[in-house]
C-alpha positions in Angstrom: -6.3 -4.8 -1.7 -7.9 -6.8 1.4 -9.5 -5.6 4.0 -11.4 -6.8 7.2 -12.3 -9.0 9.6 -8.7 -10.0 10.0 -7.9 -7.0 8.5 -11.9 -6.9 7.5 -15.0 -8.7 7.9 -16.3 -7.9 3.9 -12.9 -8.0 2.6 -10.0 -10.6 3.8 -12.3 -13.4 4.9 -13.8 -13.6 1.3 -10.3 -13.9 -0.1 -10.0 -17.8 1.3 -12.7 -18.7 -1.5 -10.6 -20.4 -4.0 -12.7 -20.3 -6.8 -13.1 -17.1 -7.2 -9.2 -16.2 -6.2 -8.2 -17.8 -9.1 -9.5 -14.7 -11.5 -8.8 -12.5 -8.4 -5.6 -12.8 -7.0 -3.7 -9.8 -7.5 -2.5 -8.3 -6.6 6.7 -1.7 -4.3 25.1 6.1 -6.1 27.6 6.4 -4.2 28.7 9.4 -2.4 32.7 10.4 -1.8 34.7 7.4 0.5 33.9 7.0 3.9 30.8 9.2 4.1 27.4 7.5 4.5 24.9 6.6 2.5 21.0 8.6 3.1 17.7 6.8 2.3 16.6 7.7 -1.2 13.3 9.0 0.3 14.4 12.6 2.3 13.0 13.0 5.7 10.0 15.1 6.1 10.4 19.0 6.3 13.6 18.8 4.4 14.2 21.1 1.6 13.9 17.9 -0.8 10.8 16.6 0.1 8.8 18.6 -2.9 10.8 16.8 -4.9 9.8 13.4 -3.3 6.5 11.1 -3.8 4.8 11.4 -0.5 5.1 8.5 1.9 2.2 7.1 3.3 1.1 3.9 5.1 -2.5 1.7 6.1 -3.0 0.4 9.5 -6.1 -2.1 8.7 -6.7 -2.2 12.1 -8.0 1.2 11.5 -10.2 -0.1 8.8 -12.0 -2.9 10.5 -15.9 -2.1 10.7 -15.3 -2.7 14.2 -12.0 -1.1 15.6 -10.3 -1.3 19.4 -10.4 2.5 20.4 -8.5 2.2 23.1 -6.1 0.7 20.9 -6.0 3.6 18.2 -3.7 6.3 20.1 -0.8 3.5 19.8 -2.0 2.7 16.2 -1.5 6.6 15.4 1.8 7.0 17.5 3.4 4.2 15.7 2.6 6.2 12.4 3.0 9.4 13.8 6.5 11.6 13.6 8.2 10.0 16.4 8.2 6.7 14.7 7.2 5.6 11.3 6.7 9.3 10.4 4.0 8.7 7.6 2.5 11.9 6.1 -0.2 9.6 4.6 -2.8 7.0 5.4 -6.5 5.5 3.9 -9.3 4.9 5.8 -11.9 2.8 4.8 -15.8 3.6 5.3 -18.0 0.5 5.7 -21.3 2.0 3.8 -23.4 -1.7 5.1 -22.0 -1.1 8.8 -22.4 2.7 8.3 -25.9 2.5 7.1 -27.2 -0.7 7.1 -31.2 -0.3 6.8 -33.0 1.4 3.9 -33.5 5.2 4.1 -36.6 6.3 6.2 -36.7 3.3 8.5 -35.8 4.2 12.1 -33.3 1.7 13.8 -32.5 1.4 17.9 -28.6 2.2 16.7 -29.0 5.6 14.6 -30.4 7.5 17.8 -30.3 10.7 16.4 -31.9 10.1 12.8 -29.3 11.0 10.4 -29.7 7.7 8.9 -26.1 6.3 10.1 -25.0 4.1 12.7 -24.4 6.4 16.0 -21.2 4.0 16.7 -19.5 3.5 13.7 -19.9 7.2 12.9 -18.2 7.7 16.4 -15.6 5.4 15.7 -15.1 7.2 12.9 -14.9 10.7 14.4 -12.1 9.4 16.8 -9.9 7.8 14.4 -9.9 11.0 12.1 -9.3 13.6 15.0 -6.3 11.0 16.0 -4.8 10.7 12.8 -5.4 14.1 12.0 -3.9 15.5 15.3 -0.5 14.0 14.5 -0.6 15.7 10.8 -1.5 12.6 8.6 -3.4 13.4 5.3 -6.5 11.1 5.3 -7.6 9.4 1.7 -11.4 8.2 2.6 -12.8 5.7 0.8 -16.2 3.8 0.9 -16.6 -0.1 0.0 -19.4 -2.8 1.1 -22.6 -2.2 -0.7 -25.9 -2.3 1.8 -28.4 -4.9 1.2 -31.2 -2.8 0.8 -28.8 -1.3 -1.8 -27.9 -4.1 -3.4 -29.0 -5.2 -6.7 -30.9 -8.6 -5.9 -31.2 -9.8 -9.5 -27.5 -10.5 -9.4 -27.6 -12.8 -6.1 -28.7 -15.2 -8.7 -25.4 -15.4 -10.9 -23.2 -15.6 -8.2 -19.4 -15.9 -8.8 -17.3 -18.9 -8.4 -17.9 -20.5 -5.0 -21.4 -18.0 -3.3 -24.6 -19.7 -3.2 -27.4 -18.3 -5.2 -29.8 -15.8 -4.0 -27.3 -14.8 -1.0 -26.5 -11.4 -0.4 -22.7 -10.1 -0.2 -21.8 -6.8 0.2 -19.2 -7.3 -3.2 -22.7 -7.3 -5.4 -23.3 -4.0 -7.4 -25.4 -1.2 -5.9 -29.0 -1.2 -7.8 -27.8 1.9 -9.6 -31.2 2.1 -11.6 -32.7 3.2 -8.3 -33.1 7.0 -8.3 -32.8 6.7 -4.5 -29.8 4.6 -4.3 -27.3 6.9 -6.2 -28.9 9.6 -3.9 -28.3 7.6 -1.1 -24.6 7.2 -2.5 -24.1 10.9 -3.2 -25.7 12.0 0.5 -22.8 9.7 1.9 -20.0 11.4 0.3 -22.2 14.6 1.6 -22.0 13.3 4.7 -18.5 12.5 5.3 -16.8 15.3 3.4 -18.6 17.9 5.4 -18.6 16.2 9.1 -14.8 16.3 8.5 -14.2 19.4 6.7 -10.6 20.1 7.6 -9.7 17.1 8.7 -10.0 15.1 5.5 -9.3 16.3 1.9 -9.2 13.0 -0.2 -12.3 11.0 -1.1 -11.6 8.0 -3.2 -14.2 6.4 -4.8 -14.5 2.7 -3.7 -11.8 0.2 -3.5 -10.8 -2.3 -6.6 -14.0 -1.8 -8.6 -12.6 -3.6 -11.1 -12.5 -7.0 -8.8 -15.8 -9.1 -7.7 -14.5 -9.3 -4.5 -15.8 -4.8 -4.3 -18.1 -4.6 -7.4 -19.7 -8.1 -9.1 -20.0 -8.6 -11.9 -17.4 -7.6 -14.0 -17.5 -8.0 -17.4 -17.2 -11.1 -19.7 -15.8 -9.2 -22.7 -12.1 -9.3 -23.5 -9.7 -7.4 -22.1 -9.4 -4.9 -25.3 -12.9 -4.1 -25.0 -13.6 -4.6 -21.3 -14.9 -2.9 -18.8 -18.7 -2.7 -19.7 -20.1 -4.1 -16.9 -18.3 -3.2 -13.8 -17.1 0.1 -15.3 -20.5 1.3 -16.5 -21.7 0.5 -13.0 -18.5 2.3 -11.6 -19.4 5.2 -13.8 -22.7 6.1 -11.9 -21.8 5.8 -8.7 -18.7 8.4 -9.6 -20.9 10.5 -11.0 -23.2 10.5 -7.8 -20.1 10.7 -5.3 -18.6 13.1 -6.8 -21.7 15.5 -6.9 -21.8 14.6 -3.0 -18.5 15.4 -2.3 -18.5 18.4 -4.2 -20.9 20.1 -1.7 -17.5 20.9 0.4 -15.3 23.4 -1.4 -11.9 21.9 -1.5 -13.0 18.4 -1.2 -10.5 16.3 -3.7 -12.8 13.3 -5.9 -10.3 10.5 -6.6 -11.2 7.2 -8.7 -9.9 4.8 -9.6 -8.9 3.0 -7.1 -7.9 -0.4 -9.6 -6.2 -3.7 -8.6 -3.0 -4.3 -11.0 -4.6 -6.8 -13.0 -7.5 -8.2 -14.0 -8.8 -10.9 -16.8 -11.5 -9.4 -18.2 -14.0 -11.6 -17.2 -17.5 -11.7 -14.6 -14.8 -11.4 -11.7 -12.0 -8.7 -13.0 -11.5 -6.2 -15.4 -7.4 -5.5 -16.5 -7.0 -1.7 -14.5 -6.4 -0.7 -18.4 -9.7 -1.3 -20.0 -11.3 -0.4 -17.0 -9.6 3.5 -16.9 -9.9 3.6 -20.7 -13.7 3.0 -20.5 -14.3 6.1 -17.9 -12.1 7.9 -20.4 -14.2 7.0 -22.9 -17.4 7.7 -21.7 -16.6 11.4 -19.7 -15.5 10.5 -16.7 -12.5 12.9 -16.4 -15.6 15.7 -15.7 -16.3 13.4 -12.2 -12.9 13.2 -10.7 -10.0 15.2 -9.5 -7.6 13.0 -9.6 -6.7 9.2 -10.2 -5.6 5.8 -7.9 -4.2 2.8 -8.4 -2.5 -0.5 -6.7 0.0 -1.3 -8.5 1.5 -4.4 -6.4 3.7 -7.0 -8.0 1.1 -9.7 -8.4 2.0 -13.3 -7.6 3.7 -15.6 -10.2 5.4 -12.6 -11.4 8.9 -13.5 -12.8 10.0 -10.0 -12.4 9.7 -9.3 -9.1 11.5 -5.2 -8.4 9.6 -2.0 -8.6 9.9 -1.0 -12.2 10.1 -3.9 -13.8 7.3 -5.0 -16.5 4.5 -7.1 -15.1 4.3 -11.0 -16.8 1.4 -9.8 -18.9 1.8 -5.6 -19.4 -2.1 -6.0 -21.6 -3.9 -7.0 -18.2 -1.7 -5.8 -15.4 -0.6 -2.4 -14.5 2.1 -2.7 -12.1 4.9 0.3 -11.3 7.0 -0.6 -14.1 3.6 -0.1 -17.0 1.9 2.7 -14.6 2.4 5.1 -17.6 -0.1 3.0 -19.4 -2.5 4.8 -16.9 -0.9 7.9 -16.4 -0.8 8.7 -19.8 -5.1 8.2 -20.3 -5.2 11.2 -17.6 -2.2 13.4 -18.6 -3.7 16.2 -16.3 -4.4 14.6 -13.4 -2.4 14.1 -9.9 -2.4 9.8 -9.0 -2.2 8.6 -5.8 -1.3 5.1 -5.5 -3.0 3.9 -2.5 -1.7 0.3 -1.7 1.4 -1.2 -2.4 3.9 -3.8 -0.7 5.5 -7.3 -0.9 4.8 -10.3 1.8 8.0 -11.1 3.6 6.3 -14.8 4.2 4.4 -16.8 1.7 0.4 -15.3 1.2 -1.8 -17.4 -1.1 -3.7 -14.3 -1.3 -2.2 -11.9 -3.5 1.1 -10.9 -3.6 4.7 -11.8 -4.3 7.3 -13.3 -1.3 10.2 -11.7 -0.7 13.1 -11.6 1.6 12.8 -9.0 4.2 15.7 -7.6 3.4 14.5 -7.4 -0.4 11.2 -5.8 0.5 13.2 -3.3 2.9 15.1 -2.4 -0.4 12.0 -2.4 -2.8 10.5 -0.2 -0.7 13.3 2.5 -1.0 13.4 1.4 -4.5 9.6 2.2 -5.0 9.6 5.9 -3.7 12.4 6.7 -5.3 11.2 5.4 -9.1 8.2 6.7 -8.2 9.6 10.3 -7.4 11.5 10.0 -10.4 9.6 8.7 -13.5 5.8 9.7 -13.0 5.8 13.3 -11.5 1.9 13.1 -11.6 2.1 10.7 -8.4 2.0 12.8 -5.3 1.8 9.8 -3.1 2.3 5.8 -2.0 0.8 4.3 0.4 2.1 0.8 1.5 0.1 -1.6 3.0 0.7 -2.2 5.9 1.9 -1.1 8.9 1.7 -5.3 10.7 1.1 -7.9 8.9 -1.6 -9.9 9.5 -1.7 -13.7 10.5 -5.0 -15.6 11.1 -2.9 -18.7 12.5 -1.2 -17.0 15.0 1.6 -19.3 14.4 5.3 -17.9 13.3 5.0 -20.0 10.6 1.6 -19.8 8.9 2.2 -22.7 6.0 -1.1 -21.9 4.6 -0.1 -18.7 3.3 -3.9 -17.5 4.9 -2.4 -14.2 6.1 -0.7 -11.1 4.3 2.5 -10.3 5.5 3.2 -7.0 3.4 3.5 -5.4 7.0 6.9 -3.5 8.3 6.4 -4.7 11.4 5.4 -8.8 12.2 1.8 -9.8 13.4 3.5 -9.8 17.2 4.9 -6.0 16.4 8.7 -6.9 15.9 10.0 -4.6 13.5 11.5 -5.7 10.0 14.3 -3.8 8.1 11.2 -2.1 6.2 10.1 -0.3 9.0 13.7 1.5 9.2 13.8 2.2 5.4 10.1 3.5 5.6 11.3 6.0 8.5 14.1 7.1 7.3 17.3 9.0 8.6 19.5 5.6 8.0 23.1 6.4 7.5 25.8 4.0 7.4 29.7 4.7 6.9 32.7 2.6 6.1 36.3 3.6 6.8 39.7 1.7 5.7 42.9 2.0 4.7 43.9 3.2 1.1 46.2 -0.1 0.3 47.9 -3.3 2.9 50.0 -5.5 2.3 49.2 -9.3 0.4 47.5 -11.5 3.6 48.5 -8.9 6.3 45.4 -8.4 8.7 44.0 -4.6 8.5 40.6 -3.7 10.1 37.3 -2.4 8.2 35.4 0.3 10.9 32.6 2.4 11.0 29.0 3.2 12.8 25.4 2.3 11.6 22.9 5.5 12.4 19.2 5.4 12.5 16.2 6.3 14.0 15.5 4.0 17.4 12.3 5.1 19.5 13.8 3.0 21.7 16.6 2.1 23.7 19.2 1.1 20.8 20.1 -2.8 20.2 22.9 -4.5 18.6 22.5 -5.0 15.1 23.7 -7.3 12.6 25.6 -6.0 9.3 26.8 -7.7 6.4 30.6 -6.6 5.3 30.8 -7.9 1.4 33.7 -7.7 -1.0 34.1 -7.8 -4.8 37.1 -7.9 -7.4 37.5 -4.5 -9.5 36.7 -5.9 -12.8 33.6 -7.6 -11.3 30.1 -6.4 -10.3 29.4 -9.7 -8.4 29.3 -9.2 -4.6 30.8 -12.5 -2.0 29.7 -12.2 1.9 32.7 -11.7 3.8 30.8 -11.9 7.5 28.3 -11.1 9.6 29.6 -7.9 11.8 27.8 -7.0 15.6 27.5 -3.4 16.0 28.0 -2.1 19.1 25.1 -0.4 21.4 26.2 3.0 19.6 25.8 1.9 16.3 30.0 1.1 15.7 31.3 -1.6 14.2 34.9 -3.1 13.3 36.3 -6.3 11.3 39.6 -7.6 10.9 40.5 -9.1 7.6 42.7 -9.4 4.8 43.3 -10.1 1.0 45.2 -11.7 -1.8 44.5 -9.1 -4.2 42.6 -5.5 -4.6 39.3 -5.5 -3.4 36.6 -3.4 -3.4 34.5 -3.2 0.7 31.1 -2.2 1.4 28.8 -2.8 4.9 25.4 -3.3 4.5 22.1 -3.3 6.9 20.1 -5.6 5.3 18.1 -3.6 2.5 17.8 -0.5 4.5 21.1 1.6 3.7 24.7 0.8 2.6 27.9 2.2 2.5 29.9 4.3 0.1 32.2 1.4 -1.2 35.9 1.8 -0.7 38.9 0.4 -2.5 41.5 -1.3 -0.8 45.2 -1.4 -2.8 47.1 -4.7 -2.4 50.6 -3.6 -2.6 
C-alpha cells in the first residue's frame, strides 16, 4: 500500500500529507498429547501445499526507483529457500523513472533508443534474474504516471494539501491521448516479453482506487462510485492488457484495490470500484483479480476474518467474498497484507508481535480455507521501515508491518512465515495436591543460524474454563529443550507456547 523513497520516492513520502491521509489511510486443533504442534501453512514441496494459499512476501527495498545492487543478492537470500522460503514476491515498475521523457525525444540516459531508461531497465533485469534464480514467482506491476503523460488539466484541482498547477506522478494518465494508452500498452509490451520466463504476473497499477496512484477519484457515493477513477482505470486495462497479451502465457491481473475507500475525489470503497469494471466489461481485460485487504486503522476488530468497522466501504479478509463473488471465475491474488508491530500513523492497525506472528498463521490458513479462488498472499514486508532511525519512532512516520525490524532482528513473524515450527509438551498423567512435578519438552524450528536461547510461555487453565493464566517465562536450552518445575491445587490443563508462532498439544494433569 506504500511504496518508495523510504520504501519509495512517489509512494511513502506522500503519505506524511495529512490532509489527504485523512480519506486515505487504509489500509492478515490439537493433535494427540505430547506430540507437537505444525504451522497451519505446510512447508513448500509437501504433499499439502496444493491445498494451501501460496505464501509470498515484498522487499520494498526491491521496489525503490533507485535500488542498492550490491545489496540485492542478500535481499533475495533472505527470501530465498534457506530462510524465509517465499514462493512469491511483487515488484514494482516506476513508468516516470522508467520512461520519463515523451516518446520520440532522444535523452543522454536511454543510449540505445528503446525509449526507457538504460539503468533502471538494468536494475530491473538484475533484480528479476535474482529473484527468479532462487524460484520466486514475480507479480509486476507499474505505478507513477510520467509527466508528459500526465493529464495537466487536473494539476489544477489538486487534492487536499498539493499546490495547484504542480505535477505528481499520483495524477491520471491523459487517457484521451491516442498516444498515451499506446505508450501504456508498449510498456506492458515491453516488460512481458524482455522477461518471458522469468515473470508471469502483470498486475495492473497499484491502489487505483486511492489519489495517492490515480487522482481524482470520484465524488459520487459509495453505492454509485467509481466513475472517475474507475473509468480512468478502465482504459488503461484495456491498453495493458492488449500489451501484455503480445506474450503467450502472460497472466493480466487488476485490481489491485486498497481495503477501503470513501467514495470521494481521493478514494473509491474497493466494492464500487470492482463492481464498476464489472459493469462496464472489464472481465474481457483481465485474467485474474487483486486486492489488499489489510485491517485498516481504527478497526475494532482487529483478527484475519473478522468484519471490517464499515463492510459498505472496506473490503478486508473477513468481507473478501464481497469481491470474490463479482468475479466467480477468476483466480485472486492478494498482493499486500500485514499488521505494524509499532504504532504507523500511516495505514494500518498495531499489534503485539506476538499477535501479528499468530495473524499471520491465521491469515493463510483462512485464506486456504474459505476463498479457494485465492492462489496467493503476499505480506508486506520483509523489514519494516523506520524514517527516524530511532527504536522508538513516536511519530508513527514508519510502517512496521515487517518480520524482521528496520536493524534486521527477526520478530516471531518471521518464524511463523518460514515455517517448520514444532513445539512439544510432556508431563505426567496426575501428582499429588502441591507436590512439585516437572513440565518438559523441546521447541524446533528453522535457525539459519547458530541456534539461541529462546523464551517460552508455559500457561495453565481450569477444565471447566477456556481462560488461560501465565504460569512463567521458561529458557530453552541451545537445542531447543526446555523443563519447569511446578505444582497445583487442583486439575489443570498445561500448554507452552512461542509467542504466536506455534504451541503445544495441551495436556491434562490429574490432581489426585
Amino acid at each position: 500500500m506504500i511504496h518508495t523513497s523510504g520504501p519509495s520516492s512517489t509512494g511513502m513520502s506522500r503519505r506524511n500529507r495529512v490532509g489527504l491521509l485523512a480519506g486515505l489511510v487504509a489500509g492478515a486443533a490439537c493433535a494427540l498429547a505430547g506430540l507437537a504442534f505444525i504451522l497451519v501453512a505446510p512447508l513448500p514441496g509437501s504433499s499439502a501445499e496444493a491445498r494451501t494459499v501460496g505464501r509470498g512476501i515484498i522487499d520494498y527495498r526491491l521496489e525503490r526507483p533507485l535500488v542498492d545492487l550490491k545489496a540485492v543478492p542478500d535481499m533475495v537470500a533472505e527470501m530465498g529457500q534457506t530462510k524465509l522460503r517465499t514462493r512469491w514476491t511483487r515488484i514494482l515498475v516506476h513508468w516516470a523513472t522508467m520512461q520519463p521523457v515523451s516518446p520520440g525525444t532522444a535523452y543522454d540516459a536511454d543510449a540505445n533508443g528503446d525509449g526507457y531508461t538504460d539503468a533502471y531497465v538494468d536494475q530491473l533485469d538484475a533484480i528479476v534474474a535474482q529473484l527468479h534464480a532462487a524460484g520466486i514467482s514475480i507479480v509486476m506491476t507499474p505505478l507513477d504516471v510520467p509527466k508528459w503523460a500526465s493529464d495537466r488539466s487536473l494539476w489544477k484541482s489538486p487534492p487536499p494539501g498539493y499546490k495547484k498547477g504542480v505535477y505528481k506522478t499520483f495524477y491520471a494518465p491523459d487517457t484521451g491521448k491516442v498516444m498515451v494508452k499506446e505508450q501504456f500498452k508498449a510498456l506492458g509490451t515491453f516488460l512481458a516479453s524482455r522477461y518471458a520466463g522469468k515473470v508471469k504476473y502483470f498486475e495492473c497499477w497499484n491502489e487505483p482506487n486511492q489519489g495517492l496512484y490515480l487522482y481524482p477519484q470520484t465524488p459520487a457515493s459509495a453505492t454509485h462510485g467509481g466513475v472517475g477513477g474507475a473509468r480512468t482505470y478502465l482504459t488503461m486495462l484495456k491498453a495493458w492488457y492488449a500489451g501484455v497479451k503480445q506474450v503467450s502465457g502472460a497472466v493480466v491481473i487488476a485490481g489491485a484495490t486498497a481495503p477501503r475507500g470513501k467514495g470521494d475525489r481521493v478514494s473509491t470503497p474497493p466494492q464500487a470500484f470492482a463492481r464498476y469494471l464489472k459493469k462496464h466489461g472489464a472481465l474481457r481485460y483481465m485474467d485474474a483479480y487483486s486486492h489488499h485487504p489489510y485491517t485498516p486503522g481504527g478497526s475494532r476488530r482487529i483478527a484475519p476474518g473478522l468484519m471490517p468497522n464499515n463492510p459498505a466501504h472496506a473490503v478486508t479478509l473477513g468481507n473478501l467474498s464481497q469481491l470474490t463473488k463479482l468475479f466467480p471465475k477468476k483466480p485472486f491474488y492478494l498482493t499486500e497484507f500485514g499488521y505494524n508491530t509499532q504504532y504507523s500513523r500511516r495505514f494500518g492497525v498495531t499489534v503485539s508481535t506476538a499477535d501479528q506472528a499468530r495473524y499471520l498463521r491465521q491469515a493463510y490458513s483462512l485464506t486456504a480455507r474459505r476463498y479457494p479462488q485465492v492462489k496467493a498472499l503476499l505480506w508486506f514486508a520483509v523489514d519494516d521501515w523506520n524514517p527516524s532511525g530511532k527504536s522508538v519512532d513516536k511519530a508513527g512516520k514508519g510502517v512496521y508491518m515487517g518480520v524482521r525490524t528496520y536493524l534486521g532482528q527477526r520478530k516471531p513473524s518471521w518464524y511463523a512465515f518460514a515455517g517448520g515450527n514444532s513445539l512439544t509438551l510432556k508431563a505426567p498423567v496426575s501428582a499429588r495436591r502441591r507436590v512439585a512435578f516437572t513440565i518438559s519438552g523441546k521447541l524446533t524450528y528453522r535457525a539459519p543460524e547458530t541456534p539461541q536461547s529462546e523464551v517460552l510461555t508455559l500457561r495453565a487453565r481450569k477444565p471447566s474454563s477456556s481462560k488461560w493464566s501465565k504460569v512463567a517465562s521458561v529458557h530453552t536450552a541451545l537445542d531447543g529443550s526446555y523443563s519447569r518445575t511446578v505444582q497445583q491445587s487442583t486439575t489443570t490443563i498445561y500448554q507452552i507456547v512461542w509467542g504466536g508462532v506455534v504451541e503445544s498439544t495441551t495436556h491434562n494433569v490429574r490432581t489426585r
